[in-house]
C-alpha positions as CSV (number, residue, x, y, z in Angstrom):
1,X,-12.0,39.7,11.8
2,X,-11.6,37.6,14.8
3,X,-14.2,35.5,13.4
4,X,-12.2,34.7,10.3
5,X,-9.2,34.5,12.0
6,X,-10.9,31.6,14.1
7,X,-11.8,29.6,10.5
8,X,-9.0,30.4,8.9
9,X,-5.6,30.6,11.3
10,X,-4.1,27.3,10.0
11,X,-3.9,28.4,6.3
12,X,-2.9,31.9,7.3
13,X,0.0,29.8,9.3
14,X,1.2,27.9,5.9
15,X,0.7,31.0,3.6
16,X,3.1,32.6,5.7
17,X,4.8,29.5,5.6
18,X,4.9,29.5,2.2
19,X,6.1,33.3,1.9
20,X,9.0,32.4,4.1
21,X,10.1,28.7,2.7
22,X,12.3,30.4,0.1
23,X,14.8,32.4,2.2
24,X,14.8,29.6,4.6
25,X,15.6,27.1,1.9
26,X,17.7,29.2,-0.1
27,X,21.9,28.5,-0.5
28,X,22.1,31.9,0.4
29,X,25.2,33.6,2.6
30,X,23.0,36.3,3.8
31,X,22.4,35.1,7.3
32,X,20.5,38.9,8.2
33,X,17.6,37.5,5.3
34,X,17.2,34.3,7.3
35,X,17.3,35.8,10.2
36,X,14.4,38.2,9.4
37,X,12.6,35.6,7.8
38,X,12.9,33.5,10.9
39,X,11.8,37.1,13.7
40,X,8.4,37.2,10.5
41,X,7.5,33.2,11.2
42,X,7.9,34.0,14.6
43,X,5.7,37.0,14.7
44,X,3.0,35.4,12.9
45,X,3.0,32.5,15.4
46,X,2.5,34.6,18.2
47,X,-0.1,36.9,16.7
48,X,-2.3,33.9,15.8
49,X,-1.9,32.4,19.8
50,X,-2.4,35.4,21.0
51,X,-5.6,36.8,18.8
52,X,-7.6,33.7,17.7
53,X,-10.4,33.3,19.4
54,X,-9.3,29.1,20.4
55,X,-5.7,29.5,20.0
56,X,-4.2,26.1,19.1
57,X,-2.1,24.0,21.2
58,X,1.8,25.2,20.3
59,X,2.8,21.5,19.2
60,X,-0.5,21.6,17.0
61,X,1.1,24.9,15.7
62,X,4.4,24.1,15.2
63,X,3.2,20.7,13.4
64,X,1.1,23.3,10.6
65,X,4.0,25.6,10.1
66,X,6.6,22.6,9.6
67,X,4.2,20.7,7.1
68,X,3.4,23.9,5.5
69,X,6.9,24.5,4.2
70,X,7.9,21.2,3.6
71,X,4.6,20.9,0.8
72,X,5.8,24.1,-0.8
73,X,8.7,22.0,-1.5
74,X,7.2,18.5,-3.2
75,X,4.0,16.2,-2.3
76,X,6.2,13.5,-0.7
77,X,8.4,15.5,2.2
78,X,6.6,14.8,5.5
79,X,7.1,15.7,8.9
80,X,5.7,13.1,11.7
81,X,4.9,13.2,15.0
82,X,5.7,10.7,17.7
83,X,2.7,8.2,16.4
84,X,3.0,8.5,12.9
85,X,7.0,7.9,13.2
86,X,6.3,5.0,15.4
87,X,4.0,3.4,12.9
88,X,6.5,4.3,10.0
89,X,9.4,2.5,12.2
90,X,7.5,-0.7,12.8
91,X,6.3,-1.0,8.9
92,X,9.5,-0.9,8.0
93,X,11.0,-3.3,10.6
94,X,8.3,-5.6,9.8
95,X,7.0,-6.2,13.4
96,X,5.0,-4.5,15.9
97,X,3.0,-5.4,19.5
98,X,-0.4,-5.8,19.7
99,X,-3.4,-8.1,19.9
100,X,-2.8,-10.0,16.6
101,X,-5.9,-9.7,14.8
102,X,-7.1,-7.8,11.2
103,X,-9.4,-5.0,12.1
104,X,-11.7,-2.6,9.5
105,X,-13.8,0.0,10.2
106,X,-18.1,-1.0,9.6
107,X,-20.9,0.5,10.8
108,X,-21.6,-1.0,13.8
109,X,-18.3,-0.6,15.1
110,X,-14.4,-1.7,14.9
111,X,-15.1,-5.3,13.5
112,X,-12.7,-8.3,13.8
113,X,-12.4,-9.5,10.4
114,X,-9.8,-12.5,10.9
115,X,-7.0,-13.1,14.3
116,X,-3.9,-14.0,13.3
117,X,-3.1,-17.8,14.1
118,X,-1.3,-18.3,16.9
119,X,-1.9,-14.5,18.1
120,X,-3.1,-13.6,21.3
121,X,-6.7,-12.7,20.4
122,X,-6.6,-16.3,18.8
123,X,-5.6,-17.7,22.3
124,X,-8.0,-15.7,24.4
125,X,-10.9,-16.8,22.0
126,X,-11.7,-13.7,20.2
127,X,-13.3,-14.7,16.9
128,X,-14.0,-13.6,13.2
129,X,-17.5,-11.5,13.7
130,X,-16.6,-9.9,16.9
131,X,-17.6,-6.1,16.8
132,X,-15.5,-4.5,19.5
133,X,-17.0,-2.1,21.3
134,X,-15.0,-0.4,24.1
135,X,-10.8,0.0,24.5
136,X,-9.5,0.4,27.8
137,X,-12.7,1.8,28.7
138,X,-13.4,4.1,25.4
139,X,-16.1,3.9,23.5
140,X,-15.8,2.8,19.9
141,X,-18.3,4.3,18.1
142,X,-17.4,6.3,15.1
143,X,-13.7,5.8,16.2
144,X,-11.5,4.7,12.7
145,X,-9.7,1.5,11.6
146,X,-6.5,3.7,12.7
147,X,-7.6,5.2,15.4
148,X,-8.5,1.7,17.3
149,X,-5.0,0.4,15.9
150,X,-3.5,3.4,17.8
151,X,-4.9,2.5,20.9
152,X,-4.7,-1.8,20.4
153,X,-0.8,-1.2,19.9
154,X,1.6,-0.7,23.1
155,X,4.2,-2.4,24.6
156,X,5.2,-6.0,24.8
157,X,3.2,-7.6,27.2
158,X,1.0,-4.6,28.6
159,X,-2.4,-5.9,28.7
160,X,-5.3,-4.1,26.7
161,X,-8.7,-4.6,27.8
162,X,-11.7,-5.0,25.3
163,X,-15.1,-5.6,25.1
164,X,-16.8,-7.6,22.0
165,X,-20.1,-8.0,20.7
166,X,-20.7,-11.3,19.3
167,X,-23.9,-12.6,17.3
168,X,-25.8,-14.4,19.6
169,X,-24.4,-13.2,22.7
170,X,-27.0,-10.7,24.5
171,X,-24.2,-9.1,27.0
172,X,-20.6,-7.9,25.6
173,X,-17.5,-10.3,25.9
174,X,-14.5,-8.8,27.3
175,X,-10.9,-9.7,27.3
176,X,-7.8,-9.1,28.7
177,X,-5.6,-9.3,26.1
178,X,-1.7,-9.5,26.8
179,X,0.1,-7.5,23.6
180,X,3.0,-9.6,21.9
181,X,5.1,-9.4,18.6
182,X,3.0,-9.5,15.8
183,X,5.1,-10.1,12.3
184,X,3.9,-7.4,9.9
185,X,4.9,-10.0,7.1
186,X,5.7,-8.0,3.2
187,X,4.8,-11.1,1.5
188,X,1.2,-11.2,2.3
189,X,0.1,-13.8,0.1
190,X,2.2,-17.2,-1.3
191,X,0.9,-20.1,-2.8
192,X,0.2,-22.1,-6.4
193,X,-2.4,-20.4,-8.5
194,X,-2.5,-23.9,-10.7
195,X,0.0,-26.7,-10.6
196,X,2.4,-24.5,-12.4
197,X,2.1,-21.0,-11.9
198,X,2.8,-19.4,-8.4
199,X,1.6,-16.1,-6.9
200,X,3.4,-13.7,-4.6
201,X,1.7,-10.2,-3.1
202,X,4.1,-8.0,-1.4
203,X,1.7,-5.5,0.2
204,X,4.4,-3.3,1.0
205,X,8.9,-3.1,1.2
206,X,10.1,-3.5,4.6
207,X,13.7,-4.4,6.4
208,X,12.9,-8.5,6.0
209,X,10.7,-8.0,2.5
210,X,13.9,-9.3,0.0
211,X,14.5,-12.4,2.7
212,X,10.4,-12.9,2.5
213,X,10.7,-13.2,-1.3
214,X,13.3,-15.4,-1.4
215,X,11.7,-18.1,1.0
216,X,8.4,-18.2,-0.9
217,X,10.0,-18.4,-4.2
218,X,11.9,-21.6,-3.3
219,X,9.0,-23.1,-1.3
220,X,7.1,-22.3,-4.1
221,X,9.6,-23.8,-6.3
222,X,9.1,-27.3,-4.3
223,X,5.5,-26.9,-4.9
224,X,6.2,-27.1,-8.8
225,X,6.3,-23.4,-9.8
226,X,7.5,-22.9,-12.9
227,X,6.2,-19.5,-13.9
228,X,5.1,-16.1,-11.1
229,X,2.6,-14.1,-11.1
230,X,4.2,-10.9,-8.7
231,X,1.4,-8.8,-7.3
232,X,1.9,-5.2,-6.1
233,X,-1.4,-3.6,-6.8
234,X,-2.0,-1.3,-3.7
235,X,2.0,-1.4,-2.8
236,X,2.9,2.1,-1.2
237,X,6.4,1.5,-1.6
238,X,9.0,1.8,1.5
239,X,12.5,0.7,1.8
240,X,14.2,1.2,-1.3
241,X,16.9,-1.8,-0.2
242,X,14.0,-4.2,0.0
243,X,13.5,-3.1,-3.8
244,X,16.9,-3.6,-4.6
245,X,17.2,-7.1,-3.0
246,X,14.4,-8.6,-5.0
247,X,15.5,-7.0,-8.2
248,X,19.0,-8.8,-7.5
249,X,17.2,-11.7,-7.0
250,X,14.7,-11.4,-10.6
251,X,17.1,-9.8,-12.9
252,X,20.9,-10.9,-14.3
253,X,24.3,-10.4,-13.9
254,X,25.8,-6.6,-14.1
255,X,22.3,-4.8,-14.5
256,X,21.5,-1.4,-13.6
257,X,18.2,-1.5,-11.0
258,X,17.9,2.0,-10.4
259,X,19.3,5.5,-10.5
260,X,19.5,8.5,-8.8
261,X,19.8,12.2,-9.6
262,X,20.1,15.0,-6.3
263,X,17.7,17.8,-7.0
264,X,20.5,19.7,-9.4
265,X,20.6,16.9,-11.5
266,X,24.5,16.1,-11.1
267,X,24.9,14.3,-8.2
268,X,23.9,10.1,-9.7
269,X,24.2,7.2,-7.9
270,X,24.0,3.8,-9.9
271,X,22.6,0.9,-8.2
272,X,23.5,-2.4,-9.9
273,X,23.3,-6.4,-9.9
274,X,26.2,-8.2,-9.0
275,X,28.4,-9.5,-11.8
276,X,28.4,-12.7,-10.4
277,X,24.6,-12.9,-10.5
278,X,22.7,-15.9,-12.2
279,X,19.1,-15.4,-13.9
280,X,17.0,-17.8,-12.2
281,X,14.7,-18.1,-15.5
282,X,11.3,-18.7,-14.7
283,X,8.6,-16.1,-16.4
284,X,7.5,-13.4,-14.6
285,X,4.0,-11.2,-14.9
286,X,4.1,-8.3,-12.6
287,X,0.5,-6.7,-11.4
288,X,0.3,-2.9,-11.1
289,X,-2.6,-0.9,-10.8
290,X,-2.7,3.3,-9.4
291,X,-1.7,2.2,-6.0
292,X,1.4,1.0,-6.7
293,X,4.1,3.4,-6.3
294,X,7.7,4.0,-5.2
295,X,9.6,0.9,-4.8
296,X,6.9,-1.2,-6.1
297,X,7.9,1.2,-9.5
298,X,11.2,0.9,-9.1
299,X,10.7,-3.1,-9.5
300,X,8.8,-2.7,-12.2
301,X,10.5,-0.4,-14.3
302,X,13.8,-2.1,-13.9
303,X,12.1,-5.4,-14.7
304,X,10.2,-4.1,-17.8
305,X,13.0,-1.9,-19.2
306,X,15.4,-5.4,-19.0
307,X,12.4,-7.3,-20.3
308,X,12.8,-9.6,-17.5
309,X,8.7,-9.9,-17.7
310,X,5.6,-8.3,-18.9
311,X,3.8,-5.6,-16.8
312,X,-0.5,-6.0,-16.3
313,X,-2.8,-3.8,-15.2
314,X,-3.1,0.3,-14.7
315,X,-0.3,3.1,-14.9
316,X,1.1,3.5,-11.5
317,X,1.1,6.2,-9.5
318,X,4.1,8.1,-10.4
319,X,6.3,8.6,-7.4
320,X,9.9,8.9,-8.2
321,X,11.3,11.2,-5.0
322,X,13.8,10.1,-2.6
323,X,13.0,10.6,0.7
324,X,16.0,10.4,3.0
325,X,14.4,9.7,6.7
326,X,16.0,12.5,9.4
327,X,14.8,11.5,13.1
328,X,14.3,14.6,15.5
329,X,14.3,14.2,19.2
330,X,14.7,10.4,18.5
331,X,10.6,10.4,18.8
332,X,10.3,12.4,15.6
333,X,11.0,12.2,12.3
334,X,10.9,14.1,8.7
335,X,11.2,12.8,5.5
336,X,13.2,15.1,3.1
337,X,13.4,14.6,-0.5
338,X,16.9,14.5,-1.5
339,X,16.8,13.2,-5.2
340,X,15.0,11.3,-7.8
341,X,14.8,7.9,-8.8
342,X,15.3,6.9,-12.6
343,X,15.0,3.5,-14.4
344,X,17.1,1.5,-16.2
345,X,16.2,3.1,-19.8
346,X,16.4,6.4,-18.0
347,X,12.7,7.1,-17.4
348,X,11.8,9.4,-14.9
349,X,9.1,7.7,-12.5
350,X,8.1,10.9,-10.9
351,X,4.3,12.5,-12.3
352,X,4.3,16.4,-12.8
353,X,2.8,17.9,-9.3
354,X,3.3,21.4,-10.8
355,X,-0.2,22.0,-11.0
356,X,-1.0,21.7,-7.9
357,X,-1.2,18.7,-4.8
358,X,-5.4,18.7,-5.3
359,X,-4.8,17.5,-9.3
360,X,-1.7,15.4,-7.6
361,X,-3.5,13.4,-4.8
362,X,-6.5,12.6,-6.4
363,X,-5.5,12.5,-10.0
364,X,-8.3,12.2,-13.1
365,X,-7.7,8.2,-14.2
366,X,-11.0,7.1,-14.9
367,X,-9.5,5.6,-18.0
368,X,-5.8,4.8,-19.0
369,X,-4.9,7.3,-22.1
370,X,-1.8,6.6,-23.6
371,X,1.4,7.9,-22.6
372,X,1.9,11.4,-23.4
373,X,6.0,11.3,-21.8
374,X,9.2,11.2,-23.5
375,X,10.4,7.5,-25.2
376,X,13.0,5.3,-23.9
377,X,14.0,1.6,-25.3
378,X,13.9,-1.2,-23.3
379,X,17.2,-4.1,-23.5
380,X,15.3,-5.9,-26.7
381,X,14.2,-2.5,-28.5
382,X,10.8,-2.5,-27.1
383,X,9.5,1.4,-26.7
384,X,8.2,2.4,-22.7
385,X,7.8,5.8,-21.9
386,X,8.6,7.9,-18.9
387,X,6.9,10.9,-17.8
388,X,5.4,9.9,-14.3
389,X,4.3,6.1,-13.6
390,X,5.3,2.8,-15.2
391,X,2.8,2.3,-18.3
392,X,1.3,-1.6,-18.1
393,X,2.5,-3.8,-21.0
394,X,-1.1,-4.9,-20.8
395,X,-4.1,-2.7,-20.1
396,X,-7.1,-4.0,-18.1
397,X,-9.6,-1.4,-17.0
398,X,-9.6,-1.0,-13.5
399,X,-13.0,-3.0,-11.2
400,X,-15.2,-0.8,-9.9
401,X,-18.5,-1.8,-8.0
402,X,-22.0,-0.5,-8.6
403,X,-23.2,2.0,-6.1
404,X,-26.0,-0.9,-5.2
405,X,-22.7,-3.0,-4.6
406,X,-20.8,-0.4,-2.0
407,X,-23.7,0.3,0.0
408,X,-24.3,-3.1,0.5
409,X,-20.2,-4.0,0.9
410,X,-19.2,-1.1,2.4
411,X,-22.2,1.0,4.2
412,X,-24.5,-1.8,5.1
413,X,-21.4,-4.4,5.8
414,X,-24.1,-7.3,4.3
415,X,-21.8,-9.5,3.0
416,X,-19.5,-9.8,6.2
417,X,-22.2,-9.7,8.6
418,X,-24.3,-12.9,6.9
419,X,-21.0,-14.6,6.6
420,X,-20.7,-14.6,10.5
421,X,-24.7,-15.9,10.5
422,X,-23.8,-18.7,7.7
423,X,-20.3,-19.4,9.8
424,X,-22.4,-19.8,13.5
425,X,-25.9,-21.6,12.1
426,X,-25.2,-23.6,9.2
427,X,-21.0,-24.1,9.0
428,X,-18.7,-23.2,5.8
429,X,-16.9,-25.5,4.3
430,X,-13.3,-24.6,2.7
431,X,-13.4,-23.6,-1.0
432,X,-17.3,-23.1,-0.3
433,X,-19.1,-21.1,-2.6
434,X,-22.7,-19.1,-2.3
435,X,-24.6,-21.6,-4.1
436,X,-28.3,-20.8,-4.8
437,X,-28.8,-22.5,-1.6
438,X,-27.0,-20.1,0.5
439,X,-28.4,-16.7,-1.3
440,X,-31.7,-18.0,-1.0
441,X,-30.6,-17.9,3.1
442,X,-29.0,-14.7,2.4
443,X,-31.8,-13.0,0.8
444,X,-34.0,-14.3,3.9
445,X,-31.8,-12.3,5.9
446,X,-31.6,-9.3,4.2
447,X,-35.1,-8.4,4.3
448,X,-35.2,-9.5,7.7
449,X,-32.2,-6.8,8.7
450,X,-34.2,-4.1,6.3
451,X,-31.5,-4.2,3.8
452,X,-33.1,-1.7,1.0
453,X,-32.8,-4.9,-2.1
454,X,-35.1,-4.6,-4.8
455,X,-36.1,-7.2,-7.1
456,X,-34.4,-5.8,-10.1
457,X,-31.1,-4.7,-8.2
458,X,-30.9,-8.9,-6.7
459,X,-31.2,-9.9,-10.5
460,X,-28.7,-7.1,-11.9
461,X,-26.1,-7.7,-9.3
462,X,-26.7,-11.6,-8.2
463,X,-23.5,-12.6,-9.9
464,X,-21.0,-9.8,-8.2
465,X,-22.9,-10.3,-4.7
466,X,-22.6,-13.9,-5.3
467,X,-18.6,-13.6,-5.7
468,X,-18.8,-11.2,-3.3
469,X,-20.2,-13.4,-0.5
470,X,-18.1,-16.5,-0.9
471,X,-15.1,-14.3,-0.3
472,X,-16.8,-12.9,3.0
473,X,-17.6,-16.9,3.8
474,X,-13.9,-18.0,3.5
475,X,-12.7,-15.0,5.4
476,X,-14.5,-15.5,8.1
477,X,-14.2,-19.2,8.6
478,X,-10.6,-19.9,7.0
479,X,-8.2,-16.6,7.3
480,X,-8.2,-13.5,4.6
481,X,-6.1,-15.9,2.6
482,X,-8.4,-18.9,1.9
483,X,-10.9,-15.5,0.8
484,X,-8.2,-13.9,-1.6
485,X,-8.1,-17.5,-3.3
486,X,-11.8,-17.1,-4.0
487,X,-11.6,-13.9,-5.1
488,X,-8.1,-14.9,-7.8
489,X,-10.6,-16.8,-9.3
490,X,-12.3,-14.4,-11.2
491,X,-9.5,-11.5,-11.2
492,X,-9.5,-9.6,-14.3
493,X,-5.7,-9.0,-13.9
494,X,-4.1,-12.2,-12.7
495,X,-6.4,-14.2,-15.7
496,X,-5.2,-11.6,-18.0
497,X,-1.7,-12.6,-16.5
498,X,-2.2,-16.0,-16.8
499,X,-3.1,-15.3,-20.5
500,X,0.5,-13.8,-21.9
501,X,2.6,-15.8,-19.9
502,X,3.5,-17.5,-22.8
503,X,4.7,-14.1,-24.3
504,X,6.3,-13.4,-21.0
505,X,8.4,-16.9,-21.9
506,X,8.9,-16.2,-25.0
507,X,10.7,-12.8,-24.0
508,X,12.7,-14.1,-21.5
509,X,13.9,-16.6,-23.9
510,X,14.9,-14.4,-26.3
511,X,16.4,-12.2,-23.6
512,X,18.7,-15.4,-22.7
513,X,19.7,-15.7,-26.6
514,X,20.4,-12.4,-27.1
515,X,22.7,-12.1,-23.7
516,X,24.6,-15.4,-25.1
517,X,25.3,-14.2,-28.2
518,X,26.7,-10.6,-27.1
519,X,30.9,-10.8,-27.0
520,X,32.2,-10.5,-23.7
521,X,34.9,-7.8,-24.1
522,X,38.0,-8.0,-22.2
523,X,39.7,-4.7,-20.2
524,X,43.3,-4.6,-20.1
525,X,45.4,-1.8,-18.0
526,X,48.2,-0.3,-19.5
């Protein structure tokens, strides 16, 4: 018994939990129910500190219990500790303190994959390639991406000390490294995709998102765009008025953005355009894919559903809950779902999590099917359908890599490594590709490092490997940017894009006609 009691305490903890989230969520006036549901929590708790085997630390306790009832509830309410709600506050502010430098996880350590310009890791001389190996004193190895970002994050201007690797360099760097503001920008990516078309990717909706936007669509504007392509493949979501200030910016005058519904269904809120609002009417392509969820959805659908602009890619993820944020003991917070977003047309955005959060988190979407949910009519009669996730006007099957490919990528880190050798011993130049040249170098290299590389996998995968590498070479040398450029070039979705944005014209012009040519009726009180 005590043996199982050892394995199993924390999901005895939440099936108690569970048992005890009704009364305790209940509208009920019987206060002698919640009371005895409150002493049967209670008695639980104890009897698991007091008989397992390793009791757990109270807070670690208390923390199980908490996010036990709140996920009997929905997928989406969250309670956070002092770290996570830290993290959460400075995502959403759109700022944080730290070194100033894009980090990832590889397998020989926390690897610097670009400092920020003008950062302090910039200043100090830390440099694309640079494996860091200690923080403060701990050792990095097997620590993760978030971990070391937990421990390179602090106050402004408390110092951090590391120590690098660097290829070439047989003792480790180190560096005293002063923390400072580092803008957590929304608008990750801005610039002309060909001398008409601009491309914006918000990577995620903070407090300064909707003023981001607007300053890269006019500077894009001087650049000569005359058509977007808006990417929010991999967009989480977050602050639902950063959704709503870019809709008010995309759609017309006196439009309905989003609704929503408390968990009874009554209680709706209408969220609309200004009726003083002017289209700007450029054509617009929105990119979507299984990552994009929340407010990134609630874009969409209200773009789509006033056939503002076409939608491209895969169904998104389906999250249509409101979370109202509650701070506890101003270091804490939860995130409470209070009611449900709705589009335009009236489509739920929220997928079914009834059978279970397993079937919910990691949903079965090898393919896109098509839409099994209720119908709903878009502004010019087009049909879009509701029933969890905004459904792509245009479906592209999603990338994946072979498994040759991600060890190579991902468990080997080839492809980043021998850009740091090409970068130190030969120089890259910007808007350099791999040329046969270079793989003949990089193939040199990989059987020197043991990389397991047949000759049938170098001929079946040259091409993606190829593609693969210049990306790595412009990353390295010229910023994650100059490598994202590299890698539009061959983007299934944004060349797909780039393919109906003449329907996505054509719809906004008929949009315009059809708004022109509806009466303007006049109120008069009596």
């Amino acid at each position: 018994m005590a043996r199982f009691v050892k394995r199993n305490w924390m999901w005895m903890v939440m099936a108690v939990t569970v048992a005890v989230a009704g009364p305790l969520l209940a509208r009920t006036n019987g206060e002698g129910a919640r009371q005895r549901s409150l002493e049967t929590l209670t008695e639980v708790m104890d009897l698991v500190q007091k008989q397992s085997p390793e009791p757990p630390a109270p807070r670690q306790l208390t923390h199980a219990t908490i996010q036990g009832m709140l996920h009997t509830l929905d997928p989406h309410s969250n309670y956070m500790d002092e770290s996570e709600f830290r993290l959460l506050r400075e995502e959403q502010k759109g700022s944080f303190f730290g070194i100033g430098a894009i980090i990832q996880q590889h397998d020989q350590g926390i690897a610097i994959i670009s400092p920020m310009k003008g950062g302090p890791a910039e200043r100090l001389g830390v440099r694309s390639g640079d494996i860091i190996k200690e923080i403060d004193g701990a050792n990095t190895e097997g620590m993760s991406s978030n971990a070391a970002l937990q421990k390179l994050r602090g106050e402004k201007g408390t110092l951090v000390e590391i120590a690098v690797q660097r290829t070439g360099v047989p003792d480790l760097l180190r560096f005293s490294i002063p923390r400072a503001e580092v803008p957590t920008n929304s608008v990750y990516y801005s610039f002309m995709l060909n001398p008409t078309t601009g491309f914006i990717l918000i990577k995620d909706f903070g407090e300064t998102t909707s003023e981001e936007f607007e300053k890269a669509v006019t500077t894009l504007k001087k650049q000569g765009m005359k058509q977007l392509i808006l990417d929010l493949r991999q967009n989480g979501g977050g602050v639902l008025d950063a959704a709503i200030g870019i809709c008010r910016q995309l759609l017309g005058p006196d439009q309905l953005i989003v609704s929503q519904k408390g968990r009874d269904g009554r209680d709706e809120n209408q969220t609309r355009t200004s009726k003083g609002a002017q289209l700007d009417p450029f054509p617009l392509v929105i990119l979507i894919n299984r990552g994009s969820a929340s407010a990134s959805e609630i874009v969409t659908g209200a773009v789509q559903d006033h056939d503002r602009g076409l939608v491209v890619g895969q169904t998104s993820w389906g999250k249509g809950l409101v979370q109202s944020v509650v701070t506890i003991n101003r270091s804490r917070g939860l995130l409470l779902t209070t009611a449900r977003y709705y589009t335009p047309s009236g489509r739920s955005i929220q997928r079914d999590y009834t059978h279970g959060l397993d079937d919910y988190y990691n949903p079965e979407d090898e393919k896109d099917t098509k839409p099994q949910g209720p119908a709903f009519k878009t502004d010019l009669g087009r049909t879009v359908y509701g029933g969890g996730g905004i459904n792509p006007d245009y479906s592209i099957p999603s990338v994946k890599f072979s498994d040759f490919m991600v060890n190579l990528r991902f468990r080997h880190s080839a492809f980043f490594r021998y850009a740091v050798h090409e970068k130190e011993h030969f120089g890259i130049k910007p808007g350099q590709h791999a040329d046969e040249i270079v793989m003949a170098r990089f193939r040199a290299w990989a059987l020197e490092q043991k990389l397991p590389i047949t000759d049938q996998e170098w001929e079946a995968n040259l091409a993606a490997m190829q593609e693969q590498l210049s990306i790595e070479m412009q990353n390295v040398a010229f910023g994650i940017e100059a490598g994202f450029k590299i890698q539009c070039e061959k983007d299934p979705a944004i060349l797909r894009a780039l393919e109906v944005m003449p329907e996505a014209e054509a719809l906004l012009h008929k949009k315009q006609l059809t708004t022109r040519a509806t009466p303007t009726t006049v109120a008069t009180l009596r």
